[in-house]
Phi, psi and omega in degrees: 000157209250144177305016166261302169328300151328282172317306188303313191276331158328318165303342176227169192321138166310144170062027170311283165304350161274357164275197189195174176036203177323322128009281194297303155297359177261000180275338185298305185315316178302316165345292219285335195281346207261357180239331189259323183105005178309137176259342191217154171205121155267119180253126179232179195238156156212165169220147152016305185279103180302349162275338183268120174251189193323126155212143218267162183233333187216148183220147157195161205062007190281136133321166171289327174281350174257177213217105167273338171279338168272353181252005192248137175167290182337305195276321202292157155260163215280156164314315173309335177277350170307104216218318161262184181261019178231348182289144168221150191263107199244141187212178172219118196296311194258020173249000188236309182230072164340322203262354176331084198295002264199290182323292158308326182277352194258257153158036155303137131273006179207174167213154177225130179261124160247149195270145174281140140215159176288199180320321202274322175133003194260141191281154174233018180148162164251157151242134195245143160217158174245126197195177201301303181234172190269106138261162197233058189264171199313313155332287183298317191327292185279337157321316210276307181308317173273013170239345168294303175274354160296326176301326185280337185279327154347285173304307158323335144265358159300295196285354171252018166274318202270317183298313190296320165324288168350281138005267188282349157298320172309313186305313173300296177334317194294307152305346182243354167309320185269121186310332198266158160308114172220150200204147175200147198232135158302175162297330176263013149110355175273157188293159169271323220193183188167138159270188179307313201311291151335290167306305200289355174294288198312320187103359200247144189285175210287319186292003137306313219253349181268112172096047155217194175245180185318283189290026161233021162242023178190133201300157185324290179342298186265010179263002225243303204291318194288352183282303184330322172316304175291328166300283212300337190269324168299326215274320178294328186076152207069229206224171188211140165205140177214162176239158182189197194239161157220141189260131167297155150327328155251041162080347166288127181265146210222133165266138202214172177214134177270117147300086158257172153197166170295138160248165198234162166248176192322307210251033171068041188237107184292133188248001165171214211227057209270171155190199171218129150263152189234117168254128199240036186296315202280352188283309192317313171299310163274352116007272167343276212292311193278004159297299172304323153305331179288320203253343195225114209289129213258033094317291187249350179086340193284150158312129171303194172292330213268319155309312172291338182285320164337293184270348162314291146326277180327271153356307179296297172340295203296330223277326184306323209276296186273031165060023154265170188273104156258153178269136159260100205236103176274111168246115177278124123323152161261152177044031191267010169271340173270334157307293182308296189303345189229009167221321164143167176307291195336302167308310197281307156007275214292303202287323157309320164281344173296311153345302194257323150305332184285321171315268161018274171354296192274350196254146179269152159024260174331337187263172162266152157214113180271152170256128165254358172140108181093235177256020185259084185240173206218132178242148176247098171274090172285118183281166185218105187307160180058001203210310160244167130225188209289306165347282161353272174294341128358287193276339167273357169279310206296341191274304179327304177320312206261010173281124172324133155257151191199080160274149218012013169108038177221127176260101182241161189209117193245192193200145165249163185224144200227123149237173219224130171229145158227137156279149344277009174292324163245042193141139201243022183218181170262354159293318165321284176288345160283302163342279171286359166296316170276341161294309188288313145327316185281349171275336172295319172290336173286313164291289174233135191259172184074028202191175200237194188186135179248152180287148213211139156303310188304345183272342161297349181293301204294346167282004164264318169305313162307309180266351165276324183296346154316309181285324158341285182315321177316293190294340148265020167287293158340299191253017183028111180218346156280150181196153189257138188246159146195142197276134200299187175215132183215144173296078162039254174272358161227020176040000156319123142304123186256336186191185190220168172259071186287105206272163180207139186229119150276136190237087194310085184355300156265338189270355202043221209279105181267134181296126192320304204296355167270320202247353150345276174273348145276007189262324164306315175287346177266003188043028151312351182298336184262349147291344184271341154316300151355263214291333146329294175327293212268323178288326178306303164337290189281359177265332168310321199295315183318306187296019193244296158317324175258029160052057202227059154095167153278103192234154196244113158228140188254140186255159133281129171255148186265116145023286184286337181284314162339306190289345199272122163328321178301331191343263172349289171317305204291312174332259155025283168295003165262342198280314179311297169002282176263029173019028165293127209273141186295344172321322189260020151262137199234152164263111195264116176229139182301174166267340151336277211294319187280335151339326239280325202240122146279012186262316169262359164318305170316276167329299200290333176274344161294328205238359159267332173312307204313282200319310172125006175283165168272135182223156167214176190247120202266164152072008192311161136104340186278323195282226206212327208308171170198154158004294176231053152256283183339302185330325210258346204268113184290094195251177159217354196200140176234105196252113150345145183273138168309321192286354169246014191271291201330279161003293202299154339246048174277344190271101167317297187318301162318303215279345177288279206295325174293338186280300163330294201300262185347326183255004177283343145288323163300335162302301221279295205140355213251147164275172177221146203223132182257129178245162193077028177271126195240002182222127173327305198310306189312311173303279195351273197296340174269333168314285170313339180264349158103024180308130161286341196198146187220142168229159213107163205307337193290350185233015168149107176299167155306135198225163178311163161308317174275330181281333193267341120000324157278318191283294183336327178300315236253128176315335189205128173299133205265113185257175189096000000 
């Protein structure tokens, strides 16, 4: 310090120059007044620009009545006129600028100024004081000179103090802009920082979470995993992702995944920690669930095929290893499609998962019990020679089954058929055993339903026979290796053919003539019936037309429809487009339906059967006297022809029983408005006797077999049918 420098600062308080900011500058004034008489001090900012005016940044000693910004300009000289970095401007105020209103309104006469200048060295403003007169002695100068430039360094760091504020408020904008959690940390694990996004993930407010470590935003268990986490990414360096879990401030737990890396400091010394969370609960859930749908049946909750083939495996290990028996148990309902079909999925839904608790029940621990889909589950059982067996467990499933049920306030009561494989006698794999567990089942349902069947070799013939015969069929669809017979229909009371039946027969390259009742009901379960339902239809059609074009009567040929073809929504149409096709006029195609099948949905029986009237077919009901129906249900149905079941035909008419239900059927068509029609009729006597009860119409051997297209043609030429 220079002995002027000295001299000057003596004068003022200790520790003047050790204050900062605003501080510093309200300490000045009393300095100057107390060695010069000054009243006033101005820190003003200025620029370059002659249009930009004075703006003051610090003021002091001003009254309330004056105004300095409105009164400051006049007097100052121009930055340009700045001319060392040391200068001050000492004047006799009211002899340079007289009309100066600041001057006047101060009752200052004179002001002495040092120029601000910043880092570089370039100016930005004066510090002024203002006061009665000028003295310019060497003291006050270099006072003036050293506190001008403490002012500028000040202001100067004020003002990279308000960017960096600035700055990091931008950052923060920036950051609470991104929707995902980003978060960053010092090296030693506490937080810095966070965006909005963050806290509101967390639930916390943000001064819980800024300036703490892990554990104290997060239970021990998991801050113990993110520290760890955190050591090893300080000690390694780069970046990291791990899933892991978080508890919010209100306690919910959320599956997440962490993005972290390293951040550096200027001089490339890791200072800390950033990171993002990604939250994937709701994914981690659906995940959860379609794991669970692979494996679990999502109706009773019991293991899918796919689980069971699993556990299945496993079991065979254990059972091998401990030279023990396991059971393999194919369990069916019976009839649970008239449960679905009279009460609606939903309903049959509810009787299946009860099914499967009860199944449970009866079962120990170890075992399993699976669906494999529709009303079809399969238990897996470990035997204990003397002490449990298969038999056993057989019977305690079929009895649980067989218990009343009673859901929404309907009381049902079912019954299952269970078959039997046991390892290793029937088998030493799980294919093996599935297999014959389920053969043996279909024999229990075929033979007796309710009741159980252990597996035998001779039923592999019949599972074998069932899939070549399968394959035939496939192939003879393929290669029209079917054709159609048909069986008269005749008119009562003049013996005329009025129609035909039209029958469908395979005739196998090798196997010759396959009998209807073998490849029938598989072609039902294999669901073939339904091209081959089709191709009745369309051959029947063109065989009609022809017998339409070559005028040879009103003649009728009646299609059966198969169960599955009833159900298809499509029916009608396809009718509809067989008939335009083959330009068949529709009266004279009729349509056969059991009466099961129209029992089974009656809202669509109605419909479907409402909307072949409108189209202009003949419809009947096949099979009368086997099915449920009564009265007043029959009533509602747009019906035309009611054909006696052959099993009450045969009897007659010596079978008391038979000829009381035929008698009954006949008159009840005649209430309804409807004709009846007997089929299987095989004797004069069986005409007779139907003749007289007012039967209209007969089909069966006595008037005639199925016959070719062309024989039965021949036969339409001939006036009256030749019976016998």
């Amino acid at each position: 310090m220079s002995p002027q420098t000295a001299t000057a600062t003596t004068c003022l308080p200790e520790g003047l120059f050790a204050t900062t900011g605003q501080a510093f500058l309200s300490a000045l004034l009393p300095c100057f007044h107390s060695l010069c008489g000054s009243r006033q001090l101005l820190v003003v900012r200025s620029s370059d620009d002659p249009s930009s005016a004075p703006e003051i940044a610090f003021s002091a000693g001003f009254s309330a009545e004056v105004d300095p910004d409105g009164c400051l300009g006049s007097g100052l000289p121009s930055l340009g006129q700045i001319l060392e970095p040391s200068w001050v401007w000492p004047d006799s105020a009211n002899h340079r600028c007289p009309d100066d209103p600041l001057l006047r309104a101060t009752g200052a006469g004179a002001f002495l100024g040092s120029a601000l200048q910043d880092d570089a060295g370039k100016p930005f403003g004066w510090l002024l004081i203002y006061g009665p007169s000028c003295d310019e002695s060497p003291e006050l100068v270099q006072l003036l000179k050293c506190a001008g430039k403490r002012t500028a360094a000040e202001l100067n760091r004020l003002d990279n103090m308000h960017a960096l504020i600035k700055q990091a408020r931008l950052h923060q904008t920036v950051l609470n802009a991104n929707p995902m959690p980003i978060f960053f940390k010092d090296a030693e694990g506490k937080y810095l920082g966070c965006n909005d996004a963050f806290v509101k993930f967390l639930n916390k407010p943000r001064e819980e979470i800024l300036g703490q470590e892990v554990f104290g935003v997060a239970p021990s268990t998991l801050a113990e995993v993110y520290r760890q986490a955190d050591l090893e990414l300080i000690k390694q360096g780069g970046t990291q992702v791990y899933e892991s879990a978080v508890v919010t401030g209100s306690g919910d737990r959320r599956d997440v995944i962490f993005h972290k890396a390293v951040f550096y400091d200027e001089v490339g010394n890791k200072a800390g920690i950033s990171g993002t969370v990604v939250d994937v609960t709701q994914l981690r859930a659906a995940e959860n669930e379609a794991r669970y749908l692979a494996h679990f049946d999502s109706v009773t909750g019991l293991p899918n095929q796919t689980l069971l083939r699993d556990r299945l495996e496993q079991e065979l290990l254990h059972a091998e290893h401990g030279r023990r028996e396991l059971a393999v148990l194919c369990l069916d309902l019976d009839r649970f499609k008239k449960i679905n079909n009279a009460y609606g999925h939903e309903f049959g839904d509810q009787v299946l998962a009860n099914v499967a608790q009860r199944l449970r029940k009866v079962l120990e621990a170890e075992d399993t019990v699976a669906r494999l889909g529709g009303d079809s589950f399969v238990v897996l059982a470990q035997l204990r020679p003397g002490n449990r067996s298969a038999r056993e467990v057989a019977k305690s499933l079929l009895e649980t089954v067989r218990q009343p049920m009673l859901l929404e306030e309907r009381r049902l009561f079912l019954s299952a058929s269970i078959g039997i494989a046991v390892y290793p006698h029937d088998g030493r794999d799980a294919r093996a055993l599935l297999s014959h567990s389920d053969a043996a089942q279909a024999q229990a349902k075929q033979k007796q339903q309710g009741d159980l069947r252990f597996f035998t070799p001779a039923m592999n013939t019949v599972v074998t026979e069932q899939l070549l015969l399968e394959e035939h069929l496939r192939r003879a669809i393929e290669e029209e290796q079917f054709f159609l017979l048909y069986q008269p229909q005749v008119d009562a009371a003049t013996g005329q053919v009025i129609g035909a039946e039209a029958l469908l027969r395979w005739r196998h390259p090798l196997w010759g003539l396959v009998e209807p009742d073998r490849f029938i009901p598989l072609a039902e379960q294999t669901q073939l019936i339904r091209p081959l339902g089709e191709m009745v239809l369309l051959q029947a059609c063109q065989q009609a037309r022809r017998w339409q074009d070559d005028d040879l009567g009103r003649l009728r040929v009646a299609v059966n429809l198969s169960p599955m073809q009833f159900q298809d929504q499509d029916l009608v149409t396809k009718v509809r487009r067989i008939l335009d096709q083959t330009g068949l006029e529709p009266w004279r195609l009729g349509l056969e339906i059991t009466e099961t099948e129209v029992m089974r949905d009656f809202d669509h029986a109605i419909h479907c059967l409402t909307r072949f009237r409108e189209v202009g077919l003949h419809l009947a009901v096949d099979d009368f006297g086997t099915g449920y129906s009564s009265l007043s249900y029959l009533k509602h149905f747009p019906i035309d022809l009611l054909k006696i079941d052959r099993s009450f035909i045969s009897g007659l008419p010596e079978c008391r029983d038979d000829a009381a239900i035929v008698t009954a059927i006949i008159a009840m068509g005649f209430g309804l408005g409807l004709k009846v029609m007997a089929e299987g009729v095989e004797t004069a006597d069986q005409e007779r006797f139907l003749t007289e009860l007012g039967c209209v119409a007969f089909q069966g051997y006595y008037f005639g077999r199925p016959l070719t297209a062309d024989a039965f043609t021949k036969l339409l030429r001939t006036p009256r049918v030749a019976h016998g």
